[in-house]
N, CA, C and O atoms as a GROMACS GRO file, in nm:
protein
  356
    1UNK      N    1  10.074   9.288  10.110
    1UNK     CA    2   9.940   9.237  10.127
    1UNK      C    3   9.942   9.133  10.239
    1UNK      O    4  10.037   9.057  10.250
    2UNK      N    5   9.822   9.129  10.335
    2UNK     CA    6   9.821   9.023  10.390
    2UNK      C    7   9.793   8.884  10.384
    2UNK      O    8   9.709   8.826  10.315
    3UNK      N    9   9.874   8.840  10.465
    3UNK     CA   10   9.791   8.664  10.458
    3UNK      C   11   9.671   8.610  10.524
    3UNK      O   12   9.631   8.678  10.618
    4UNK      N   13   9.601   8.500  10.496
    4UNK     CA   14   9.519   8.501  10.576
    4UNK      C   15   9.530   8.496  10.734
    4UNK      O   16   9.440   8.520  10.815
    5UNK      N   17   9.610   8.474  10.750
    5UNK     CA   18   9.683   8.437  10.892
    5UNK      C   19   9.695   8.559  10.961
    5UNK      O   20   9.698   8.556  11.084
    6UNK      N   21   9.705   8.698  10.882
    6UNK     CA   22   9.803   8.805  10.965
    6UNK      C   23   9.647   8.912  10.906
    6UNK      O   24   9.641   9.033  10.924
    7UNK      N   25   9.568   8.850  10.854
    7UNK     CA   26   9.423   8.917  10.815
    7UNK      C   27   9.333   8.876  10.940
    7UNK      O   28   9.238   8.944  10.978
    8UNK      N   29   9.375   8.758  11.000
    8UNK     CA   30   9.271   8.706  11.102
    8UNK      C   31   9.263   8.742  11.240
    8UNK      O   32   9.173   8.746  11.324
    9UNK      N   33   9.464   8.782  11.236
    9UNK     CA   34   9.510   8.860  11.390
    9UNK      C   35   9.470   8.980  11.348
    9UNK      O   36   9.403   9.032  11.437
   10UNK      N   37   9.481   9.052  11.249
   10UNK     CA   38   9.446   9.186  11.263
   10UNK      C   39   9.291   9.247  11.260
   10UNK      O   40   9.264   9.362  11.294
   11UNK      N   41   9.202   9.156  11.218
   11UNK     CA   42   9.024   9.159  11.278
   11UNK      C   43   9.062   9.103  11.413
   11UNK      O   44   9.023   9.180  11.500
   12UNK      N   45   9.111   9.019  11.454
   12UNK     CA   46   9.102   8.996  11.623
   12UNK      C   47   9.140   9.131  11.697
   12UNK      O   48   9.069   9.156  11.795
   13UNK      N   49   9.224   9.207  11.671
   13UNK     CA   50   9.258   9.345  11.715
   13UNK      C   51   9.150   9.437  11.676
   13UNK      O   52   9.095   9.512  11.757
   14UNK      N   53   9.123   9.432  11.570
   14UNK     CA   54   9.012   9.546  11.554
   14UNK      C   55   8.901   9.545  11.674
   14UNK      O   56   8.867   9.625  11.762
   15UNK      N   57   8.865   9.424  11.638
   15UNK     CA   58   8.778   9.384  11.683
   15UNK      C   59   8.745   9.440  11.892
   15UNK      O   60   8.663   9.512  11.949
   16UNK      N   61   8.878   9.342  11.941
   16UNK     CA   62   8.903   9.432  12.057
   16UNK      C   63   8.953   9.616  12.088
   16UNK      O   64   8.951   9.668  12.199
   17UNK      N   65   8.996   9.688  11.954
   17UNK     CA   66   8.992   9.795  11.931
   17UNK      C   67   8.826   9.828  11.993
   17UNK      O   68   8.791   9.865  12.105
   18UNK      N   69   8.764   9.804  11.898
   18UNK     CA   70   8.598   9.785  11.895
   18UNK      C   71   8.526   9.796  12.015
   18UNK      O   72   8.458   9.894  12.046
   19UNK      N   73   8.544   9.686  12.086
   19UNK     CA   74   8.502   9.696  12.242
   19UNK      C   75   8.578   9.772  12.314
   19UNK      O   76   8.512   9.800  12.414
   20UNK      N   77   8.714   9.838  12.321
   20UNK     CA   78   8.747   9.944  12.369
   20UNK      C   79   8.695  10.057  12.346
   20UNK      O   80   8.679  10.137  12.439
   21UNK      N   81   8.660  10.085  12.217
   21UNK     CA   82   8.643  10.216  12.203
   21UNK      C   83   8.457  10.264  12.263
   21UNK      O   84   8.425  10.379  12.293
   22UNK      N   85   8.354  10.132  12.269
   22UNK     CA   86   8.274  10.134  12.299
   22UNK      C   87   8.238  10.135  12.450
   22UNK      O   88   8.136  10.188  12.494
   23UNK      N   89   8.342  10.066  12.536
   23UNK     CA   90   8.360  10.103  12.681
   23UNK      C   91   8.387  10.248  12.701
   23UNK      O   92   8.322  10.314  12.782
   24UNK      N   93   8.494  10.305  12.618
   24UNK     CA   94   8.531  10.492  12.668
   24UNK      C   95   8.408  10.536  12.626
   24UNK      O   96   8.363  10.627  12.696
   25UNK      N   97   8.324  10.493  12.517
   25UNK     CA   98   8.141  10.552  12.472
   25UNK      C   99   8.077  10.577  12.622
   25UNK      O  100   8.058  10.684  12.680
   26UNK      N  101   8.053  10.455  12.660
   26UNK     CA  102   7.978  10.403  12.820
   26UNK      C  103   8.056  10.521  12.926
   26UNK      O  104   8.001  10.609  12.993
   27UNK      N  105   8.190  10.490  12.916
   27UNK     CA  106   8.252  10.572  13.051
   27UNK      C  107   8.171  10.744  13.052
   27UNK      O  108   8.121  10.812  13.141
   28UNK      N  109   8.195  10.767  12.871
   28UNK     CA  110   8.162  10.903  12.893
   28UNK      C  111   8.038  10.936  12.932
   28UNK      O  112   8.019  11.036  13.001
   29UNK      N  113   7.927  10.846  12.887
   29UNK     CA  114   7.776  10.848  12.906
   29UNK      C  115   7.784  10.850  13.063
   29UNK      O  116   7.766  10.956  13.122
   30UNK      N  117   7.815  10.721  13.138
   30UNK     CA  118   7.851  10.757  13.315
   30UNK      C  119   7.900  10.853  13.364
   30UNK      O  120   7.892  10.868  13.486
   31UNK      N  121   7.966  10.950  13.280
   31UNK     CA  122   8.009  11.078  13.342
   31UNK      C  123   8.137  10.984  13.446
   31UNK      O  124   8.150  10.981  13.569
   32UNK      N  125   8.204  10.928  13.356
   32UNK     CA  126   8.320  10.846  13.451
   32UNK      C  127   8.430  10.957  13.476
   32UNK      O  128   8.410  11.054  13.403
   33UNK      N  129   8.535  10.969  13.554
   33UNK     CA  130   8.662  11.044  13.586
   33UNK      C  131   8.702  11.096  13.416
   33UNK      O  132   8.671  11.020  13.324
   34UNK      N  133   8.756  11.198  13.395
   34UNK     CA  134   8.834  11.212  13.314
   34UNK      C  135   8.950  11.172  13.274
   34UNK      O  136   8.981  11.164  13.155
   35UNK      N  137   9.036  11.138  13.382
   35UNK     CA  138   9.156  11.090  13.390
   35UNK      C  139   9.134  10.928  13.338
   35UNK      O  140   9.223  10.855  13.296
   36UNK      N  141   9.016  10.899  13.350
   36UNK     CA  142   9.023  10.738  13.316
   36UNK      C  143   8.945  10.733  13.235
   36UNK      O  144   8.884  10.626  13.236
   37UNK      N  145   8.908  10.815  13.146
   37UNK     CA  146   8.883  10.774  13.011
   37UNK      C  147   8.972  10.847  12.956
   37UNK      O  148   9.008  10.788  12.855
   38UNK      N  149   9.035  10.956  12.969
   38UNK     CA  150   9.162  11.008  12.872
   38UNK      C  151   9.304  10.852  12.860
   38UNK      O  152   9.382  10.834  12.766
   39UNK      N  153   9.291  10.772  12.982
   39UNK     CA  154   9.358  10.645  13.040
   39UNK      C  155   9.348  10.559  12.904
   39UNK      O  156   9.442  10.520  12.834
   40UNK      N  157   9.200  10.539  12.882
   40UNK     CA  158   9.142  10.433  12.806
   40UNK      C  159   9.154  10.503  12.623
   40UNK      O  160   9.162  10.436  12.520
   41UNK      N  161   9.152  10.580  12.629
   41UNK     CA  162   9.180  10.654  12.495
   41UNK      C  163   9.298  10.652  12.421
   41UNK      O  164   9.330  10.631  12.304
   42UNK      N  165   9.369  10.689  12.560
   42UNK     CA  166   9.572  10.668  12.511
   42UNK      C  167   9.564  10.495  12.483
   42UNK      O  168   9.636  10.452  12.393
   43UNK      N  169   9.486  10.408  12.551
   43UNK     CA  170   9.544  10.274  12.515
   43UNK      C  171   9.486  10.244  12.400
   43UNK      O  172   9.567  10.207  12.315
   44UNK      N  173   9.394  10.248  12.371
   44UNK     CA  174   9.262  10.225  12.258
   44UNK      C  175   9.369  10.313  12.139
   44UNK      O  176   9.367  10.235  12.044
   45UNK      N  177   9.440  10.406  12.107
   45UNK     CA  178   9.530  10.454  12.012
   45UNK      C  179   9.673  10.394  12.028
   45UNK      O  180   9.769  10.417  11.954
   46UNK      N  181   9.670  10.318  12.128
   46UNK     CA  182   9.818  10.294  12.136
   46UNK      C  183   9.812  10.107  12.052
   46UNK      O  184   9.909  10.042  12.012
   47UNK      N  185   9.653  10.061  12.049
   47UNK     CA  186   9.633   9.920  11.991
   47UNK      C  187   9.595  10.014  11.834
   47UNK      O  188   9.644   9.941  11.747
   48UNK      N  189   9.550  10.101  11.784
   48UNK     CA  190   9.580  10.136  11.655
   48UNK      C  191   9.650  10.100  11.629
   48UNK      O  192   9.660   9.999  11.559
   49UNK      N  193   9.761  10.186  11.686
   49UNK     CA  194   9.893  10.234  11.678
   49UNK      C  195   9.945  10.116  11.592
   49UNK      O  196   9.969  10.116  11.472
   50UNK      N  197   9.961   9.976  11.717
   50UNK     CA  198  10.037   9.883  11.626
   50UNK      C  199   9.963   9.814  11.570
   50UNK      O  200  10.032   9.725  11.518
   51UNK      N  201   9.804   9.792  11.535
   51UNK     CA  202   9.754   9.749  11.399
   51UNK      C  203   9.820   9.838  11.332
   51UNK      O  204   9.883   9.776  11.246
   52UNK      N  205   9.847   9.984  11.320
   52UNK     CA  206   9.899  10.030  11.185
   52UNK      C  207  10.086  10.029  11.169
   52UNK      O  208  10.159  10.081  11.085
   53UNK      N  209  10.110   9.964  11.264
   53UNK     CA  210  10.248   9.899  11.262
   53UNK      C  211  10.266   9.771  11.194
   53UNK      O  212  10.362   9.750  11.120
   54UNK      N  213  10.165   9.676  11.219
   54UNK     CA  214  10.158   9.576  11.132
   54UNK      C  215  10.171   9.567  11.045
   54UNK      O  216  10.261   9.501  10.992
   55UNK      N  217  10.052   9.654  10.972
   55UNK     CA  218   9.994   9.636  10.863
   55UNK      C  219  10.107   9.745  10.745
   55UNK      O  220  10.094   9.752  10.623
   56UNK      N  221  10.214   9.821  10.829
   56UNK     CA  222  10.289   9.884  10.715
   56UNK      C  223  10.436   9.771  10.722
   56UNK      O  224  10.519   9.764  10.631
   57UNK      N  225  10.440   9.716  10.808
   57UNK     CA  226  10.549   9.597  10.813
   57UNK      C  227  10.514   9.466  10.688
   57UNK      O  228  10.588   9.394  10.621
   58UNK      N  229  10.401   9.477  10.696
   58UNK     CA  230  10.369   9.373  10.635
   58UNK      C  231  10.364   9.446  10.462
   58UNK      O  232  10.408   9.388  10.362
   59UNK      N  233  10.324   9.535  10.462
   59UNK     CA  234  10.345   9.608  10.339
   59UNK      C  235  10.481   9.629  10.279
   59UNK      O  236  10.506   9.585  10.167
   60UNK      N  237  10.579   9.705  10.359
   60UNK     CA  238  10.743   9.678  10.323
   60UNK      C  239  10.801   9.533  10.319
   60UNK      O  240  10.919   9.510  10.290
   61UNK      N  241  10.720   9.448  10.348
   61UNK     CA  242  10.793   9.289  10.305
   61UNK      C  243  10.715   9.259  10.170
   61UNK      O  244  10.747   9.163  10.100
   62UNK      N  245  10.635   9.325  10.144
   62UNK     CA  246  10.563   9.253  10.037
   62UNK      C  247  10.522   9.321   9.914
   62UNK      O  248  10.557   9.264   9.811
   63UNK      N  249  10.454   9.433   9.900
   63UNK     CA  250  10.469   9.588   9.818
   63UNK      C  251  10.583   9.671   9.778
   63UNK      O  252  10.613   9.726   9.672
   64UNK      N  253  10.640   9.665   9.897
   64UNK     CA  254  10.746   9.820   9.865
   64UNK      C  255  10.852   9.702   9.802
   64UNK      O  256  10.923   9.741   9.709
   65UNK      N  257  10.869   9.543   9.852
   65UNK     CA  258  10.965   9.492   9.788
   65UNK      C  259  10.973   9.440   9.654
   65UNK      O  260  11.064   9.413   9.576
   66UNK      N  261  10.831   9.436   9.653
   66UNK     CA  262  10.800   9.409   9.506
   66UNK      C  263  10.819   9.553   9.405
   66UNK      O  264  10.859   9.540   9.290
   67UNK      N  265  10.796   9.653   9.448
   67UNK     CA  266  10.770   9.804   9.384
   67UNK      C  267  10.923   9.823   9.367
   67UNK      O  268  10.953   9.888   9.267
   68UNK      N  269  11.011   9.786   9.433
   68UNK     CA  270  11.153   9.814   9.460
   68UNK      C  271  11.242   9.696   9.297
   68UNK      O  272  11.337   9.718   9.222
   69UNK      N  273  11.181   9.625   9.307
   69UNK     CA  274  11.226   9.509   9.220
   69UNK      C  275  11.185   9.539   9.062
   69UNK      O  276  11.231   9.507   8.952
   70UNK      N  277  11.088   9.606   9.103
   70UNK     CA  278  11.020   9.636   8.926
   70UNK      C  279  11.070   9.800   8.900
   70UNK      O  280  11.007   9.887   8.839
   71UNK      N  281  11.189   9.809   8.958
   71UNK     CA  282  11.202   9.987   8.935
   71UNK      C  283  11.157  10.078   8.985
   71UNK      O  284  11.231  10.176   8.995
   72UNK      N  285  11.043  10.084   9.029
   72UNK     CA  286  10.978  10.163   9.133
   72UNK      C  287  11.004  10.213   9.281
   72UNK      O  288  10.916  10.219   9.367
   73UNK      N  289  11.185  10.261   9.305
   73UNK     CA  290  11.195  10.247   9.419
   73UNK      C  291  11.141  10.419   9.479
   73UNK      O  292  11.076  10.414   9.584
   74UNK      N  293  11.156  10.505   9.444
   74UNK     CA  294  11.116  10.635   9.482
   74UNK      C  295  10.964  10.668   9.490
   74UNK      O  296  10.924  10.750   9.573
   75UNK      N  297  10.881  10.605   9.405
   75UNK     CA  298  10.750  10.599   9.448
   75UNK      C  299  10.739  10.498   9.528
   75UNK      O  300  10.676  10.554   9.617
   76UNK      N  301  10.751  10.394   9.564
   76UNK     CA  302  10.764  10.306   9.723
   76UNK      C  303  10.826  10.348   9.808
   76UNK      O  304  10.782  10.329   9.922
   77UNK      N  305  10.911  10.397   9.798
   77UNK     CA  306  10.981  10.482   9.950
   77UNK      C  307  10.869  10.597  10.003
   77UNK      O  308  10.823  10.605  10.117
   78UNK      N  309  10.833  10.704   9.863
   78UNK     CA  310  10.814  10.828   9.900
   78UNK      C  311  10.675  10.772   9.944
   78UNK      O  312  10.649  10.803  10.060
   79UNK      N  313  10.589  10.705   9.888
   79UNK     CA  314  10.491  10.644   9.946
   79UNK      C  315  10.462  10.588  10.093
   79UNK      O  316  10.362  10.602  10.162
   80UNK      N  317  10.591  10.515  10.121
   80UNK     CA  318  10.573  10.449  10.240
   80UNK      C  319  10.641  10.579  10.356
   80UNK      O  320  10.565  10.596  10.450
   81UNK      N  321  10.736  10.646  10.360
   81UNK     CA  322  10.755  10.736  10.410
   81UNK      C  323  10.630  10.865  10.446
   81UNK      O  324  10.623  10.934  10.548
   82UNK      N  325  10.562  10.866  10.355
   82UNK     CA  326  10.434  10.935  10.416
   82UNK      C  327  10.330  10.840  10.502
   82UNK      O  328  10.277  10.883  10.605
   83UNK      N  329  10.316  10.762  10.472
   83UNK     CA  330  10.243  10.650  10.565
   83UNK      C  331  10.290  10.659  10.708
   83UNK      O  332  10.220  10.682  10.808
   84UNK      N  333  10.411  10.637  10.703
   84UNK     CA  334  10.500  10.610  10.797
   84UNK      C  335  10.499  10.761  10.932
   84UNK      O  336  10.512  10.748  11.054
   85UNK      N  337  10.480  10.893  10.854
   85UNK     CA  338  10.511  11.002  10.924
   85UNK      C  339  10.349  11.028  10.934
   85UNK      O  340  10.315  11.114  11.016
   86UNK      N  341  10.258  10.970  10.867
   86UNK     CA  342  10.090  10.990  10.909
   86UNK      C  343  10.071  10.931  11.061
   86UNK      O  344  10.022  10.998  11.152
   87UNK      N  345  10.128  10.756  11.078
   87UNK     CA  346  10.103  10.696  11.135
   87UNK      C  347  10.179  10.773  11.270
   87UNK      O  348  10.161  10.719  11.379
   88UNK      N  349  10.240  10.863  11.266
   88UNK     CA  350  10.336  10.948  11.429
   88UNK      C  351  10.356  11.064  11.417
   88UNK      O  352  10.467  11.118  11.422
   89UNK      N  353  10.236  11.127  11.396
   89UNK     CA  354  10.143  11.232  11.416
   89UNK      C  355  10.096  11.289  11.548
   89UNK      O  356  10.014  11.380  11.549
   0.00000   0.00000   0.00000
């Protein structure tokens, strides 16, 4: 789970997620190059990308270690291992 601290960086990312993804909106409406909004698309998934890097880092320090401690280690692995192979797709 997060802290407030690592809840506040990760709305600051969304957030600029947000205005990225609404600039490639605009580019496409301008009929901008293809090459530079396919540009802006790869980056705009590549700041997913590590919000959802975060947010499963922050989950294996805090969930899977807790799930691991109470016996639960094969449903926290097999759990986080699908997360993990969603997120590199």
């Amino acid at each position: 789970m997060l802290n407030d601290m690592e809840v506040e960086k990760v709305s600051r990312r969304l957030r600029r997620i947000q205005g990225q993804v609404g600039g490639i909106e605009k580019m496409v409406q301008d009929h901008r190059y293809c090459i530079d909004v396919l540009q802006q698309i790869a980056a705009a998934r590549a700041a997913l990308y590590q919000v959802g890097m975060a947010m499963l880092e922050s989950h294996s320090q805090s969930c899977v270690v807790d799930a691991i401690q109470k016996g639960h280690e094969k449903k926290a692995i097999d759990e986080l291992m699908s997360v993990y192979k969603a997120l590199h797709k």
